[in-house]
SEDREN-253793 format. One record per residue (C-alpha): residue number from 1; residue in three letters; x, y, z. Coordinates in steps of 0.5 Angstrom, whole numbers, always signed. Example, Ala and Ser with C-alpha at 12.3 -4.5 7.8 and 13.67 -1.06 7.14 Angstrom:
% SEDREN-253793
(pt 1, "ALA", (+25, -9, +16)) (pt 2, "SER", (+27, -2, +14)) 
% end
This chain:
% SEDREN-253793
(pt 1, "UNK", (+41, +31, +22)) (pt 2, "UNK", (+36, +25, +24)) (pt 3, "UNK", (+39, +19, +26)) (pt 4, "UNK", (+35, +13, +24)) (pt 5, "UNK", (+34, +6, +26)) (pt 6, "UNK", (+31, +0, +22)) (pt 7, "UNK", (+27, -6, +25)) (pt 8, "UNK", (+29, -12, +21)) (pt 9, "UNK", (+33, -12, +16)) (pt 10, "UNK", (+31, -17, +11)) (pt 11, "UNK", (+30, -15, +4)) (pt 12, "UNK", (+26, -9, +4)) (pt 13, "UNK", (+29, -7, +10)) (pt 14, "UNK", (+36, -7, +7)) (pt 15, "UNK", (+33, -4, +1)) (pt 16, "UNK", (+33, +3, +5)) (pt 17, "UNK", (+39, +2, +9)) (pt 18, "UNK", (+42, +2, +2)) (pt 19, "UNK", (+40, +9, +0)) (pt 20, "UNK", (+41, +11, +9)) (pt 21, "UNK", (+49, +9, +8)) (pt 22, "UNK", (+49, +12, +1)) (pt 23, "UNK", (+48, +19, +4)) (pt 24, "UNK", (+41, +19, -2)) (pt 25, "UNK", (+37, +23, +4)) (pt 26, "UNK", (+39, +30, +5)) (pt 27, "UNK", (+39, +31, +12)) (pt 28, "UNK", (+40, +23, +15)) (pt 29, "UNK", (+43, +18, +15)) (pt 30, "UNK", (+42, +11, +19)) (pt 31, "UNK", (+45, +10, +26)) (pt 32, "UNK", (+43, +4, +28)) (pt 33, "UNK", (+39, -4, +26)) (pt 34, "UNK", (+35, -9, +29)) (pt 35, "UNK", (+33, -16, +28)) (pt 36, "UNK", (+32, -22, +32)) (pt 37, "UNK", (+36, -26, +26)) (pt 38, "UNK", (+43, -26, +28)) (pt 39, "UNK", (+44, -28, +20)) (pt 40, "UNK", (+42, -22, +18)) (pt 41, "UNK", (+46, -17, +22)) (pt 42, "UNK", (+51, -21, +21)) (pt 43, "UNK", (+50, -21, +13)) (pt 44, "UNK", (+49, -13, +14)) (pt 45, "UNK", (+55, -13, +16)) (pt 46, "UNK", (+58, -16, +12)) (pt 47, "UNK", (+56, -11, +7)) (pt 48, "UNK", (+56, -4, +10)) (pt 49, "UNK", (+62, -4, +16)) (pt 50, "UNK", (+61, -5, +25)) (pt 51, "UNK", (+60, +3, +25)) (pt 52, "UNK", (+53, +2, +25)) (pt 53, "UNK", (+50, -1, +31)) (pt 54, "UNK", (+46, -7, +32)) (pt 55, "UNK", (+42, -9, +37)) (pt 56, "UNK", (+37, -16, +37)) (pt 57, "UNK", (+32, -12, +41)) (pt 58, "UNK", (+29, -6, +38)) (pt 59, "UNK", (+27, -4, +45)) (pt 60, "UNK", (+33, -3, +46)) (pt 61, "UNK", (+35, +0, +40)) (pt 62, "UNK", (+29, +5, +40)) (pt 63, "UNK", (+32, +7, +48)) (pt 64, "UNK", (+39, +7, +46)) (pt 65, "UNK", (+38, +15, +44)) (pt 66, "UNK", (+42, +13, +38)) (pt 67, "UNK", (+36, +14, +33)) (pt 68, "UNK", (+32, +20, +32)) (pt 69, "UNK", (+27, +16, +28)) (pt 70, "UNK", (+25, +9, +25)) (pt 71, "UNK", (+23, +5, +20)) (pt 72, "UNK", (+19, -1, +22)) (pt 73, "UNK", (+20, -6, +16)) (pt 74, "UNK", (+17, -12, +19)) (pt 75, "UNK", (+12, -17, +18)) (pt 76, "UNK", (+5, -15, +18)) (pt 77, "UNK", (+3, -17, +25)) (pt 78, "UNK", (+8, -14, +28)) (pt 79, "UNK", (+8, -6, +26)) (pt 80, "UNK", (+2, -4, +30)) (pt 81, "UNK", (+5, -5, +37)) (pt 82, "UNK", (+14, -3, +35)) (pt 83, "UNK", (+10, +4, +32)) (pt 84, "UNK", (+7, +5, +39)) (pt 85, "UNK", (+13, +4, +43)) (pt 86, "UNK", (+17, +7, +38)) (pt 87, "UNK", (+12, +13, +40)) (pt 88, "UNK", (+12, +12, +46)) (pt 89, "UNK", (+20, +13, +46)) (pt 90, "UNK", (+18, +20, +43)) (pt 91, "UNK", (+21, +17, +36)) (pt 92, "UNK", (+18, +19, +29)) (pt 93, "UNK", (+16, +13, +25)) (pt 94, "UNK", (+15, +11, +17)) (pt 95, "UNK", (+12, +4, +18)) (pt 96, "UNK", (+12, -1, +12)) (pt 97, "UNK", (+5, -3, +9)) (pt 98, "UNK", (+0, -4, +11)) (pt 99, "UNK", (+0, -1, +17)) (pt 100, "UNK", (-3, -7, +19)) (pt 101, "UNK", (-7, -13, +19)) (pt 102, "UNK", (-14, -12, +22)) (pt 103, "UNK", (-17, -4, +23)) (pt 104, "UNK", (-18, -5, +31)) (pt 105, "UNK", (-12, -5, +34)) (pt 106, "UNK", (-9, +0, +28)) (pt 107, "UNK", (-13, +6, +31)) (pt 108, "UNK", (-8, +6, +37)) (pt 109, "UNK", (-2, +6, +32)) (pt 110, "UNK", (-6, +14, +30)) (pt 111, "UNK", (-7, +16, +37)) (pt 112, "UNK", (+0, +14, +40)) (pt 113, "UNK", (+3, +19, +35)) (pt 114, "UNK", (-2, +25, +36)) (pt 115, "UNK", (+0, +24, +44)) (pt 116, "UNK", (+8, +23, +42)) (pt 117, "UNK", (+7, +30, +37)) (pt 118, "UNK", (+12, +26, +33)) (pt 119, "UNK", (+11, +25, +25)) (pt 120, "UNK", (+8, +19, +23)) (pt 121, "UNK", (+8, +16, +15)) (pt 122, "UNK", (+7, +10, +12)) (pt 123, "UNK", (+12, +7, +5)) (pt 124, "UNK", (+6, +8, +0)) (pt 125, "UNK", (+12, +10, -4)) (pt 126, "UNK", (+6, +10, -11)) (pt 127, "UNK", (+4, +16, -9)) (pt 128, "UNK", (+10, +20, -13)) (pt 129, "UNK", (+10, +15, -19)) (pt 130, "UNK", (+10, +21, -24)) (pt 131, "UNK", (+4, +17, -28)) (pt 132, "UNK", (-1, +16, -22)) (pt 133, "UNK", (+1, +23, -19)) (pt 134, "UNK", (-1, +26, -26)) (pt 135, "UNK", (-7, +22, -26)) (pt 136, "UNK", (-10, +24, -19)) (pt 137, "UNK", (-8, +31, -22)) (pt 138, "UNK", (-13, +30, -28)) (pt 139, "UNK", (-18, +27, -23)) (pt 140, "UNK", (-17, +32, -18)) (pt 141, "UNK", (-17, +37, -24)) (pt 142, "UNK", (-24, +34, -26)) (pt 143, "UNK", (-21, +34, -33)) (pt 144, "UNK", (-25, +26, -33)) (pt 145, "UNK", (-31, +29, -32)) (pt 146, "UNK", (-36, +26, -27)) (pt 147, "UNK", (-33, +18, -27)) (pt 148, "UNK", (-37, +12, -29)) (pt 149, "UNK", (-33, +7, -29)) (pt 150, "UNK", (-26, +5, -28)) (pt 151, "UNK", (-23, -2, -28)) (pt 152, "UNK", (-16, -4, -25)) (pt 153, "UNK", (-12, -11, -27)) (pt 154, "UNK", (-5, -12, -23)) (pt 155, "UNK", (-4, -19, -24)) (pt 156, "UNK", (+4, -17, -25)) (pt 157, "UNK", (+6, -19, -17)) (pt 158, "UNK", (+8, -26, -19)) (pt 159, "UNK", (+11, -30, -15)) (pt 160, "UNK", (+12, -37, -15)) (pt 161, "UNK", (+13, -43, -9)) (pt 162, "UNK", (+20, -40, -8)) (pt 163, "UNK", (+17, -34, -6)) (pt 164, "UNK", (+13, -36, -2)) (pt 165, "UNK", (+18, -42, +2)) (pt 166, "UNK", (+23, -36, +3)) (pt 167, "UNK", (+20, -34, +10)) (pt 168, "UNK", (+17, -38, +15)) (pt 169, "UNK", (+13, -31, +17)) (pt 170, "UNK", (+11, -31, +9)) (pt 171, "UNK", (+3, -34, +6)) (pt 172, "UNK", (+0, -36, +13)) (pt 173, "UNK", (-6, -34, +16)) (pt 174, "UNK", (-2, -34, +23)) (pt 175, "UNK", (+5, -31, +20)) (pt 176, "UNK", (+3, -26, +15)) (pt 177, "UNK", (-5, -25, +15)) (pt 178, "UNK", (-6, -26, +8)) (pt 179, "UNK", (-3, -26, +1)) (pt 180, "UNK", (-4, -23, -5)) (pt 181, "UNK", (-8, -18, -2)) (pt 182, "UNK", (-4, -16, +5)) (pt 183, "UNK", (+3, -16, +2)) (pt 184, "UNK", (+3, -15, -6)) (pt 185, "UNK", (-4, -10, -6)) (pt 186, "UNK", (-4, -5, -1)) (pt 187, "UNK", (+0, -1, -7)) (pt 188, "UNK", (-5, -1, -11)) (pt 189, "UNK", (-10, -1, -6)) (pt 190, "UNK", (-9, +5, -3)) (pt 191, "UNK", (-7, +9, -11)) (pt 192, "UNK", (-16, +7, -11)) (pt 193, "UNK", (-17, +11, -4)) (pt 194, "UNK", (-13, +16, -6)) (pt 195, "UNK", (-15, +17, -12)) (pt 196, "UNK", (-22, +16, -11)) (pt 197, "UNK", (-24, +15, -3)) (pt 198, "UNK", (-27, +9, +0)) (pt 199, "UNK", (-33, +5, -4)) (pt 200, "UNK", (-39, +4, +0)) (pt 201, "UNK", (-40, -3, +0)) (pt 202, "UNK", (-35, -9, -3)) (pt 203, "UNK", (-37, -15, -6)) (pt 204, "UNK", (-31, -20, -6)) (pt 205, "UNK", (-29, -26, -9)) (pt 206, "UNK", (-22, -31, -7)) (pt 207, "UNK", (-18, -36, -9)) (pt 208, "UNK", (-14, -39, -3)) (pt 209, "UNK", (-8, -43, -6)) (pt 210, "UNK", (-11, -43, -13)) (pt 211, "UNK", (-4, -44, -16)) (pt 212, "UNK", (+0, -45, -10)) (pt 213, "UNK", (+2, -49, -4)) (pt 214, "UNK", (-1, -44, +1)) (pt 215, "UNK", (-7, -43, +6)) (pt 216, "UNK", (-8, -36, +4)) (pt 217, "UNK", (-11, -32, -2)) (pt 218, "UNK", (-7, -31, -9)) (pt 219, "UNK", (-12, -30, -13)) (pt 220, "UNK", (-18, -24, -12)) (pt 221, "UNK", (-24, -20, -16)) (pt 222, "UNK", (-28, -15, -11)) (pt 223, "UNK", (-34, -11, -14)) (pt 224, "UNK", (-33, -3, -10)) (pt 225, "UNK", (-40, +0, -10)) (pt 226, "UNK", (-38, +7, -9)) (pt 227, "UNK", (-44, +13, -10)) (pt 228, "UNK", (-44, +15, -18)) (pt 229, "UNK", (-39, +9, -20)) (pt 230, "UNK", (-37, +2, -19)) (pt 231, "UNK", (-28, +0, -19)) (pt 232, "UNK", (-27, -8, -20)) (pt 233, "UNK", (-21, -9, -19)) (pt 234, "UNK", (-17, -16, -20)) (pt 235, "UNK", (-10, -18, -17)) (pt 236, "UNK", (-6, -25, -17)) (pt 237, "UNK", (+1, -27, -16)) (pt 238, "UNK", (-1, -33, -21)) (pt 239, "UNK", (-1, -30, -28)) (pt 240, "UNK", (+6, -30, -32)) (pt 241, "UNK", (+6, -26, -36)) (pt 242, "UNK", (+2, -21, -32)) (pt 243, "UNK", (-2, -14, -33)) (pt 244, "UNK", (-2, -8, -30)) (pt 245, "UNK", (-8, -4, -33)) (pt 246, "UNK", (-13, +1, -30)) (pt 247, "UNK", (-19, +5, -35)) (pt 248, "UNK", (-23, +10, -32)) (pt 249, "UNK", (-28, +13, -36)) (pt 250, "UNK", (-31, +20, -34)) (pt 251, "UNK", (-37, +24, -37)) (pt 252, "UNK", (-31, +27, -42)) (pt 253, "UNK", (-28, +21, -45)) (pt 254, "UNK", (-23, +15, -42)) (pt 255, "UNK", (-16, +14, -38)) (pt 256, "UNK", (-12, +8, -41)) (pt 257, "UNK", (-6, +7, -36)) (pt 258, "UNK", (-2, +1, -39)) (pt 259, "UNK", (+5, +0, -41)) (pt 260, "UNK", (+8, +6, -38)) (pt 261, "UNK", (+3, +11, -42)) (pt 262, "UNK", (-2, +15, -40)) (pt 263, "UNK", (-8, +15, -46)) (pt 264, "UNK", (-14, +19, -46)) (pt 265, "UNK", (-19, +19, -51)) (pt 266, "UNK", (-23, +26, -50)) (pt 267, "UNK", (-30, +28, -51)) (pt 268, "UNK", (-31, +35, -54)) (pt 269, "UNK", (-36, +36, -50)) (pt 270, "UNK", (-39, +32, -43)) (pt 271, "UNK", (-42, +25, -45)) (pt 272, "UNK", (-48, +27, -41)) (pt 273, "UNK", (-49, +34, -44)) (pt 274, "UNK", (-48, +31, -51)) (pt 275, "UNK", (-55, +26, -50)) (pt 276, "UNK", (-59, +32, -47)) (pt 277, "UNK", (-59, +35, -55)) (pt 278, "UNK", (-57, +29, -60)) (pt 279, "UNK", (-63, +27, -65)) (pt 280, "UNK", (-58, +21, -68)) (pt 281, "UNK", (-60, +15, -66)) (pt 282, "UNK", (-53, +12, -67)) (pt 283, "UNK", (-50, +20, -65)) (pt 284, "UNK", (-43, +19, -62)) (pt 285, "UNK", (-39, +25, -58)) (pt 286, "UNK", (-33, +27, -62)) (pt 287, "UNK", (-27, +25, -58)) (pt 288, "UNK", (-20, +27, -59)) (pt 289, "UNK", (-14, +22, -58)) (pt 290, "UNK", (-8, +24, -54)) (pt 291, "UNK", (-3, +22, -50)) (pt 292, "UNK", (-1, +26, -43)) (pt 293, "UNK", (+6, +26, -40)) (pt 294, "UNK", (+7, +23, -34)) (pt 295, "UNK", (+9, +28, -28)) (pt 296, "UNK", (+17, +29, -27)) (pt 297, "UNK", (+21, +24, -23)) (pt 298, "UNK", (+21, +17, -21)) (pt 299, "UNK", (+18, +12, -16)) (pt 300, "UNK", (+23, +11, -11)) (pt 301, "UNK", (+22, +8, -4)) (pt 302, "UNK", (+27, +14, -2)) (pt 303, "UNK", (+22, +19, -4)) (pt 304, "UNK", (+17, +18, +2)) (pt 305, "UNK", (+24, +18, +7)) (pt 306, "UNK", (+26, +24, +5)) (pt 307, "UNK", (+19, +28, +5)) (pt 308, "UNK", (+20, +25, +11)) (pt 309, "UNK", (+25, +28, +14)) (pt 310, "UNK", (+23, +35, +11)) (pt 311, "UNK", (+16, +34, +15)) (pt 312, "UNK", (+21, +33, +21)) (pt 313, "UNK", (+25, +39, +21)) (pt 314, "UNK", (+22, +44, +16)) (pt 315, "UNK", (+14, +42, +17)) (pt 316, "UNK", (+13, +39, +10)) (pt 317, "UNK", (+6, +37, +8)) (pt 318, "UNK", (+7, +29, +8)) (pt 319, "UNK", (+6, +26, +1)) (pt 320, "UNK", (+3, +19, +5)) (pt 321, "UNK", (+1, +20, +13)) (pt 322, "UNK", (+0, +14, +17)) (pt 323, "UNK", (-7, +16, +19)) (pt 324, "UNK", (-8, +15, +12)) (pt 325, "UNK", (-6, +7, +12)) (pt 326, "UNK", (-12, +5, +15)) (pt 327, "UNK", (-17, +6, +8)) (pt 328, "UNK", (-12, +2, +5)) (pt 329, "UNK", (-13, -2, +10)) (pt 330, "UNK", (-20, -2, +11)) (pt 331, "UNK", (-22, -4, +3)) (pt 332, "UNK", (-17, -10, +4)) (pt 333, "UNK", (-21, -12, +11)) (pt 334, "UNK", (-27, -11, +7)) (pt 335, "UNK", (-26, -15, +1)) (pt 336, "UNK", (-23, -21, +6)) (pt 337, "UNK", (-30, -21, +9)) (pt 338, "UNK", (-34, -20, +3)) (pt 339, "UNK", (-30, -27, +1)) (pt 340, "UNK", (-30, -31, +7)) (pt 341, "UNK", (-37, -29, +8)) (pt 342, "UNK", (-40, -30, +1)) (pt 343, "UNK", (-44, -24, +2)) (pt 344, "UNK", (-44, -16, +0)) (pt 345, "UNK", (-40, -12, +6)) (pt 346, "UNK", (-42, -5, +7)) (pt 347, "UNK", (-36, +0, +9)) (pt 348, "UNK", (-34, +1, +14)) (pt 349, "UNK", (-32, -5, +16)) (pt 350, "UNK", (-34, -8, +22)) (pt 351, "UNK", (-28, -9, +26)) (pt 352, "UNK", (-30, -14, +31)) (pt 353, "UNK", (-34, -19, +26)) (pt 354, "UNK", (-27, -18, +22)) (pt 355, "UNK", (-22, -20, +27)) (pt 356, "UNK", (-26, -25, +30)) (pt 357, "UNK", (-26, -29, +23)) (pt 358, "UNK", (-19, -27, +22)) (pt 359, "UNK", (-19, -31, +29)) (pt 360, "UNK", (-22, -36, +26)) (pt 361, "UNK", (-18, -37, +20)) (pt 362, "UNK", (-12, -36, +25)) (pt 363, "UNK", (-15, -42, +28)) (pt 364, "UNK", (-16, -47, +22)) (pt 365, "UNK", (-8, -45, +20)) (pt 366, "UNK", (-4, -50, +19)) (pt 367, "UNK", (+2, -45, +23)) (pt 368, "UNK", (+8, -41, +19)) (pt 369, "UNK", (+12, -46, +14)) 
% end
């Protein structure tokens, strides 16, 4: 039975001491939560009972010998150095995204957990949505041929000024690192990577409090150049209604993700193949019309615990290694740099001139609310 430990129990916190209490995970269950906030302890114990320990220091807790493992839901700034010490007690460690907020200081998070020998995962729970699970089957499938092109809109993450005056930590350079792209984007930032790998270079542009009271970006383009193919990807929390598209066109045909299908307008034969031996001057591949069924299952935050948990006691390939947080990270970092720079960034990120910039923006802040 792997004992848990969470820090911080706000909303994303108490949403995975729920499925922890309720006994959803085989072979868990939680021991133990930390927060600074004596609110939040109290309000989680009004929900679930005194039998689960509470601590205000979660270096106390992660030394208590309660907990196994911990989940670190924290703001942003703060996961990078409790994932260490969490190593450091020889601890295993799911850590909330992004992993952090700036490249440089994230590599330690990855060497301490190859010296604890400890399991280290990140929440990209979108990973076992069963429509982008089979998208990245077909892709790897190569059944899109050799991509050309895809485009994603994600303007579905609205939040209004309520959202943003809730914390004091929230929609600050000082507090959170960001906006749209650090808290709402790491999701779809990372299905990018994992479906495609990292772009060779970004161009980027923002709009920072465009449609609210906030220092921070809630609006982004950026332009991702990879070898043989360009992704643009658009996020805002500004939009209402919202949309959530992604089209990727490949040599055999095109991908529509939207409205909970999957649509593939299929070649007959390779685009590329068809135009070495067309005559037509107006010849079109034939192409045939289909929908593809999602995977099995459901996209659940519980998911990535319990592959988690079977990591740990049965060596279960992870489903969302914490190593792989830094791609995410990478892209977010570049398109921050591209925009602020107003200029092309190459991969990989130059992670001293980005944590200077951030520095510099941290600077100029107007401090958390």
């Amino acid at each position: 039975m792997i004992r848990f430990g969470i820090i911080g129990v706000g909303n994303i916190g108490m949403l995975h001491a729920e499925y922890l209490v309720k006994n959803e995970i085989k072979n868990a269950c939680l021991s133990a939560v930390c927060d600074i906030d004596c609110d939040k302890l109290k309000n989680f114990s009004d929900r679930y009972g005194d039998e689960i320990k509470r601590f205000e220091n979660y270096k106390e807790m992660i030394k208590s010998g309660e907990v196994d493992a911990v989940i670190v839901a924290t703001p942003h700034y703060l996961h990078p150095q409790m994932t260490i010490d969490c190593f450091e007690a020889k601890l295993h460690v799911i850590v909330e995204k992004p992993i952090g907020v700036y490249v440089k200081n994230t590599w330690e998070m990855i060497n301490a957990a190859k010296e604890s020998g400890k399991v280290f995962a990140v929440m990209y729970c979108m990973r076992t949505d069963p429509y982008y699970k089979k998208i990245k089957e077909l892709l790897d499938d190569e059944e899109l041929g050799k991509i050309k092109r895809v485009n994603w809109i994600a303007t579905e993450w609205y939040r209004p000024q309520a959202y943003h005056n809730s914390s004091s930590w929230r929609s600050s350079w000082e507090g959170e690192g960001g906006g749209v792209l650090v808290n709402q984007s790491p999701h779809n930032l990372d299905i990018i990577q994992w479906m495609f790998g990292l772009p060779k270079k970004v161009t980027a542009f923002a709009k920072y409090g465009k449609y609210y009271d906030i220092e921070v970006e809630d609006e982004v383009t950026a332009y991702m150049d990879y070898e043989d193919f360009s992704c643009v990807y658009i996020a805002s929390t500004g939009e209402a209604p919202g949309s959530s598209r992604v089209e990727i066109i490949g040599t055999m045909g095109k991908l529509i993700y939207e409205n909970g299908k999957i649509y593939f307008k299929r070649n007959r034969v390779s685009e590329r193949k068809f135009n070495e031996t067309n005559q037509d001057i107006f010849g079109v591949p034939e192409a045939w019309e289909m929908f593809v069924p999602p995977c099995a299952g459901a996209m659940k935050h519980r998911n990535i615990t319990q592959n988690f948990v079977n990591a740990i006691l049965q060596n279960e390939a992870l489903i969302a290694g914490g190593e792989s947080g830094i791609n995410e990270l990478m892209l977010s970092n570049a398109i921050h740099l591209s925009s602020w720079q107003n200029k092309t960034v190459e991969l990989p990120v130059d992670e001293d001139i980005f944590l200077k910039e951030l520095k510099g923006k941290i600077k100029e802040s107007k401090g958390m609310r």
